[in-house]
N, C-alpha and C positions, 0 to 999 in steps of 0.2 A: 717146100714140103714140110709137112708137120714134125717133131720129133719122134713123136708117135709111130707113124710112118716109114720115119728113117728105122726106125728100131726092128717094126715089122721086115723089112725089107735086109734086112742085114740076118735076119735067118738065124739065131741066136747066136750069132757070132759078135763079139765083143766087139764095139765100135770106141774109138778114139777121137775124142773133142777136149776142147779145154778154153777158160776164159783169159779174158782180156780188161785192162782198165785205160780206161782214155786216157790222153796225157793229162799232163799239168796244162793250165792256160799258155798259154805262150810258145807250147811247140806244138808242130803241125802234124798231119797223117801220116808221114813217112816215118815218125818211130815208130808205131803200130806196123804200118808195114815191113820193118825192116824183122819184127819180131815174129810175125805168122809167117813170113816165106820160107822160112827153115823147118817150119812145121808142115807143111802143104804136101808133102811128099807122102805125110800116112793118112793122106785122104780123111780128114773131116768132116764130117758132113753139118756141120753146124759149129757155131762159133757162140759163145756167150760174152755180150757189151756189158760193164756193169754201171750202176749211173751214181753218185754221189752227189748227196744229197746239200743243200747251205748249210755253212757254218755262220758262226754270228763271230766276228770282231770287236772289240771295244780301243776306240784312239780316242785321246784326249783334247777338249778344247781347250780355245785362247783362256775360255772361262773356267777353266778347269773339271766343269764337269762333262762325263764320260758319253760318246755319243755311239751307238752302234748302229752297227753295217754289217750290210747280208752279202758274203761273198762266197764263190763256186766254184771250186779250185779243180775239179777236173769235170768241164763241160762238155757235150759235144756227141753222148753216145746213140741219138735218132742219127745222124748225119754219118756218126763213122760204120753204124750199123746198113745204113745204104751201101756206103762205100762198100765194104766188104763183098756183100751182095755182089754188087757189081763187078768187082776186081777179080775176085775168086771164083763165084759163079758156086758158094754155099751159103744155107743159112745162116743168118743172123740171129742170135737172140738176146735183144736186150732186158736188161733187166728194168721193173718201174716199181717203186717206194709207194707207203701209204704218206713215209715222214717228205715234209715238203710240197705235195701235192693234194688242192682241193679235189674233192669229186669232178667237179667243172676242167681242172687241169689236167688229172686221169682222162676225162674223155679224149680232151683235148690231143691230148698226148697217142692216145690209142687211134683215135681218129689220123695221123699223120703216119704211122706206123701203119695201116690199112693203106692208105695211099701208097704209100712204095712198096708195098706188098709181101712187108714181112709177118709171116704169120708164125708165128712163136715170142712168146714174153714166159719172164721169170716174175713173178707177183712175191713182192717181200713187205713185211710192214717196216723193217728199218731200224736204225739205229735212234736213238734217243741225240741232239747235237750236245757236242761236247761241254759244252756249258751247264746243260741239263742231269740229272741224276734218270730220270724216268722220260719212258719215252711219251711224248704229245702229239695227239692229233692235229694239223694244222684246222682251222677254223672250216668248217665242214666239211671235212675230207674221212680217213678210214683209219679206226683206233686198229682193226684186228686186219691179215691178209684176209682171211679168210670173206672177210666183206671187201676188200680190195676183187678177189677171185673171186666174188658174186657180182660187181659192176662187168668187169670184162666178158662174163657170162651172160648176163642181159644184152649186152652189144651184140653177142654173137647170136641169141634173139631177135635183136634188131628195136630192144627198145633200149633209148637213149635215155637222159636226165629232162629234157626240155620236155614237158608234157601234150606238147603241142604237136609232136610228131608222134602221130597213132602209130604205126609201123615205119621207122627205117631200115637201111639196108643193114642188113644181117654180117657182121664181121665173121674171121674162120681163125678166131687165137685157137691155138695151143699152148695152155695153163700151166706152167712147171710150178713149184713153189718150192721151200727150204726145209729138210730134217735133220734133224740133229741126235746122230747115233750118241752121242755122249748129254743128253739132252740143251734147251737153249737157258740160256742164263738166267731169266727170270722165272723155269716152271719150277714148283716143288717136287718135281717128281718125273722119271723117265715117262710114268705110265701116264702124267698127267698130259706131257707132253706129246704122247702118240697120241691121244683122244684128240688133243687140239689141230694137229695134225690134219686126223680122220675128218675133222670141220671142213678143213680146206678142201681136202678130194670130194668131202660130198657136196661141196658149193660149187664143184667145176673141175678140179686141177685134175690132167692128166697125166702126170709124174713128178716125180720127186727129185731133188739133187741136195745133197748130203752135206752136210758142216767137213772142213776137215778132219781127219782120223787120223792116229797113226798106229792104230791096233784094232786090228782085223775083227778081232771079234767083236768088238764094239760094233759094227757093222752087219756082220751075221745075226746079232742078236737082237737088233733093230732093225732088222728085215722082219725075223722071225716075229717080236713083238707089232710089228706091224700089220703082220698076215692075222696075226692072233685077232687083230682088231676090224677085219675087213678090208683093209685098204691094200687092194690088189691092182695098183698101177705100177710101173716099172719105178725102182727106186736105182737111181743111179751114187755112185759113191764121188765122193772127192777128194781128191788128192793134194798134197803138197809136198814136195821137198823140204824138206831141211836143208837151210845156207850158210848158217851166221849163229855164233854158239851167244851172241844176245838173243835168239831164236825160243832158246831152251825155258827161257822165264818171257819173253813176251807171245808166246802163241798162248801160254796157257791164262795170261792176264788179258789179254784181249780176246779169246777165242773159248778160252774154258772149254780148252781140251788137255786133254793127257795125256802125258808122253812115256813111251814107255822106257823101264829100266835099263833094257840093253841097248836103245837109242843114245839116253843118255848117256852112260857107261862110256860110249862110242866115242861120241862127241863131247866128252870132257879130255879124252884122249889125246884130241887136236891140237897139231899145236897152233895152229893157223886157220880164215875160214875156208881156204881154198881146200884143206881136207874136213873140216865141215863137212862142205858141198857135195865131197865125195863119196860121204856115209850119208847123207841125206838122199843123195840119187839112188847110191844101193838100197840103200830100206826101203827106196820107194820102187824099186824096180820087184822086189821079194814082193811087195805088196801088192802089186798090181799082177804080177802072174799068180799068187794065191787067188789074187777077187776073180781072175778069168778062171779060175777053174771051179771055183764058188758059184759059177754063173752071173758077173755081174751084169748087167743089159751093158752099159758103157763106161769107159774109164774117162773123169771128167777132172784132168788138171787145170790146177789154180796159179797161173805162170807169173801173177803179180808184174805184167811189161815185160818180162824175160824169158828166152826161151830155150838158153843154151843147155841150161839142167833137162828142161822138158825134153827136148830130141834126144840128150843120151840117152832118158829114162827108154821114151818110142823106139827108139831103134835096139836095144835091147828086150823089149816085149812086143815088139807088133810089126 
């Protein structure tokens, strides 16, 4: 079923989902599993795979000069997003990059994703690899989502890359893409970045899902600025707890988001991360029954492999 669909169907009642990140190479599908079956009891109806994209290595030769290597430290999310499927008997929705992937590989990718018959993807342009300052397109592939969320829309048209196929079969995605209530790193501007935004929805995408927050109204105000704008598809919000008081300076360095005073306040208080964890769950538990009375469509935690925060957070609101 679409997200779309689940959403319609749940009758404005707040729905509960949240992602997942494949392992590391070398461990199998039973950490995943061991981390969603504590979650299954508040009925999901969809699940978010996320994909990570090559980093580039540099090792040394005999000769001493530097040779690099493309490696992919956490593979696997078309295969564990079956699995799910299958095990669970809910949606899947993985996530698929512009960074990494030619057009030819997007199809590629989408094409095998139709075969198992997941019909939901998150279309993200991606992260720049860490080696890089700015992000690059790989060699014919998609600088913006927004052209990423125009390929997947042709498919679902039924025309492919190969010109040689006058009409193929007609894929059935459902388009999510990413907002960013505190806007994303590179726009100049909230507003510049709700227009860019509004590109995506009007090339295809059928909802939104949100950067993390940790203050509500940042949220409500880029709802509202987004209504301003026409982009009237479900905008869901995301979540995260707070765990770890290195937390306090690395969400807002890699996330450039903002945390607020009395979070902080909180968690400097600690003297350990395990009560961290414990003001991280709370504020996120305040947080999440503000967004359901706000009307959010769905509460969409970011469990980063872990789920034990996540269930006290659900079992306290849902």
């Amino acid at each position: 079923m679409k997200i779309t669909e689940h959403l319609e169907k749940a009758i404005g009642e707040t729905v509960f989902s949240f992602e997942i990140l494949p392992p590391l190479k070398g461990f199998n599908i039973n950490s995943i599993y061991e981390n969603i079956d504590p979650l299954m009891e508040f009925n999901p109806p969809f699940i978010d795979v996320t994909y990570h994209r090559e980093e580039y290595v540099y090792s040394e030769r005999e000769n001493g000069l530097l040779e690099k290597k493309i490696v992919r430290k956490r593979p696997g999310t078309v295969g564990i997003c079956a699995a799910i499927q299958s095990k669970y008997g809910v949606d899947a929705v993985p996530h698929i990059l512009c960074g990494g992937f030619s057009k030819e590989d997007t199809e590629n990718f989408l094409i095998d994703l139709d075969f198992l018959g997941i019909k939901n993807v998150v279309a993200l342009r991606g992260d720049a690899v860490k080696s890089e300052t700015y992000f690059k397109p790989e060699a014919n592939g998609h600088q913006f989502a927004s052209e990423l969320v125009e390929q997947i829309r042709d498919m679902n048209e039924g025309k492919y890359l190969d010109e040689v196929i006058e009409k193929g079969h007609n894929t059935d995605f459902c388009i999510g893409v990413a907002g960013y209530p505190e806007k994303h790193m590179e726009a100049p501007s909230i507003d510049s970045d709700v227009r860019r935004l509004k590109q995506k929805v009007d090339a295809g995408a059928e909802y939104v899902v949100t950067q993390m927050f940790f203050n509500n109204q940042c949220y409500f105000e880029f709802v509202e600025k987004c209504r301003d704008q026409g982009i009237n598809v479900p905008i869901i919000p995301g979540l995260k707890p707070l765990a770890t008081k290195k937390q306090l300076s690395l969400l807002p360095h890699r996330f450039h988001v903002d945390l607020p005073e009395a979070l902080i306040h909180e968690v400097e208080k600690c003297e350990n991360n395990q009560e961290v964890r414990q003001v991280g769950v709370e504020w996120c538990i305040q947080q999440s029954k503000e967004l359901i009375k706000g009307g959010a469509p769905v509460l969409h935690y970011y469990s980063m492999g872990k789920s034990t925060n996540i269930r006290q957070i659900a079992e306290a609101v849902f």
